[in-house]
C-alpha positions, 0 to 999 in steps of 0.5 A: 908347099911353104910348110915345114910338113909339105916340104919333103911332099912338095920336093918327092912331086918335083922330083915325079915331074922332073921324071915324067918331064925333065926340064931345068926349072923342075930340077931347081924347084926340086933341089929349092924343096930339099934345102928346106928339108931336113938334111936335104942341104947335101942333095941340093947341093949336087942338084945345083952343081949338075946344073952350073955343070950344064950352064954354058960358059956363054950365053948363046943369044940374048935372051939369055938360053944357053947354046946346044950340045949334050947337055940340058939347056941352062938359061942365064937366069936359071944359071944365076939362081943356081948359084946363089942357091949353091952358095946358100947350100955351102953356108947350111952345110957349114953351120950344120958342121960348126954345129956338129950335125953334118 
């Protein structure tokens, strides 16, 4: 799926999966996918939020998952990916601005 054709492809499959069975990682995969699209830096950006949003403040065990409630269950690993990711969203957004094209 690393092609510039196969990106929007790849990013429509993640977000069919996530549908058919939700899980954090389909999530990052997706929002992964729509930041190598063309102005799919926005929607990433609100993907990665949603899941900083779901990380616990804590980690609930070692293991590094993240502990119950409402909200999907974010692992310290994923939460950390996110944010990078998130802080590679906001640098796009920001050329693509500087640039006139956001």
């Amino acid at each position: 799926a690393n092609t510039l054709d196969a990106f929007g492809l790849a990013a429509s499959l993640f977000e069919a999966a996530y549908v058919l069975s939700p899980s954090i990682a389909r999530l990052i995969s997706l929002a992964n996918m729509r930041l190598k699209t063309p102005g799919g830096a926005r929607a990433a950006l609100a993907i990665y939020e949603y899941v900083l949003a779901c990380a616990p403040a804590e980690p609930a065990d070692s293991a590094g998952e993240g502990g119950g409630g409402e909200r999907a269950a974010v692992s310290v690993r994923e939460a950390a990916m996110a944010a990078r990711k998130r802080t590679e969203c906001v640098h796009a957004l920001a050329a693509l601005r500087a640039a006139g094209e956001a």
